[in-house]
C-alpha positions as CSV (number, residue, x, y, z in Angstrom):
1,X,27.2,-21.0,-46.5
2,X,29.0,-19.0,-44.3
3,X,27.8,-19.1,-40.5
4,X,29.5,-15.2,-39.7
5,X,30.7,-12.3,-41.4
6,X,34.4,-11.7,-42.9
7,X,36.5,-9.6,-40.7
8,X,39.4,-8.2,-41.9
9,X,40.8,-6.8,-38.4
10,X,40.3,-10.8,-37.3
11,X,41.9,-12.5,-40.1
12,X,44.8,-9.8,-40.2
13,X,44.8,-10.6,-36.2
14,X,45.0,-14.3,-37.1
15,X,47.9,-14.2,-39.3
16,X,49.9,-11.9,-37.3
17,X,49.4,-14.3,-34.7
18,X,50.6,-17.2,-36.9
19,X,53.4,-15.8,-38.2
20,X,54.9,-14.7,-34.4
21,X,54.4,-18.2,-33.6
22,X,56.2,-19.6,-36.6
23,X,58.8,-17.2,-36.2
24,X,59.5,-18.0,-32.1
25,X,59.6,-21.8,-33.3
26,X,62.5,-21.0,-35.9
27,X,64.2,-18.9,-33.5
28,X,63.8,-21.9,-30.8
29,X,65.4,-24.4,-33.2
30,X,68.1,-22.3,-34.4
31,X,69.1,-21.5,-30.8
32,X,69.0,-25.4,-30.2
33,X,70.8,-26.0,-33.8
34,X,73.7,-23.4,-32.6
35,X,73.8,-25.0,-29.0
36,X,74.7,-28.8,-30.7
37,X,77.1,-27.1,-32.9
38,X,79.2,-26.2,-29.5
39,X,78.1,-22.1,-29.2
40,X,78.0,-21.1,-26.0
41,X,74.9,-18.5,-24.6
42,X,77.1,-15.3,-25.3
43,X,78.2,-16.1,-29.0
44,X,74.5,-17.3,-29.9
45,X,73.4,-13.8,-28.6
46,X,76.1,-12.3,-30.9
47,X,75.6,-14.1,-33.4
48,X,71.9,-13.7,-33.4
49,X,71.6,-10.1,-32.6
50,X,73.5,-9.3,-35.7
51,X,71.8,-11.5,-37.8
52,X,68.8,-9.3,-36.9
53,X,70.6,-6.5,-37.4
54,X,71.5,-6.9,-41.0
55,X,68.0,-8.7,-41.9
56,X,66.5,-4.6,-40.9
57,X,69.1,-3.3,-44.0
C-alpha cells in the first residue's frame, strides 16, 4: 500500500535531478580522463565545447 499520492511534477523533479547529477559525474571523469591523457585546461575546454556543440545538431 502506498503511504502518499503519485506526483508527476515530483517524480519528473526527481529524474531531472538524477540525470544532472549523472551527467556532472561523466563530465567530471572525462575532464579527469583528458587531463591523464596530457590535455592541458585550454584544449579540454576546446575540445569539450565543441563536443557540445555538435551533440545540439
Amino acid at each position: 500500500m502506498l503511504l502518499t499520492e503519485w506526483n508527476w511534477d515530483d517524480a519528473l523533479e526527481v529524474r531531472w535531478e538524477e540525470g544532472r547529477e549523472e551527467g556532472e559525474k561523466r563530465g567530471r571523469n572525462e575532464v579527469l580522463e583528458l587531463m591523464e591523457q596530457g590535455y592541458t585546461p585550454e584544449q579540454i575546454k576546446m575540445k569539450l565545447s565543441l563536443k557540445t556543440e555538435t551533440a545540439g545538431k
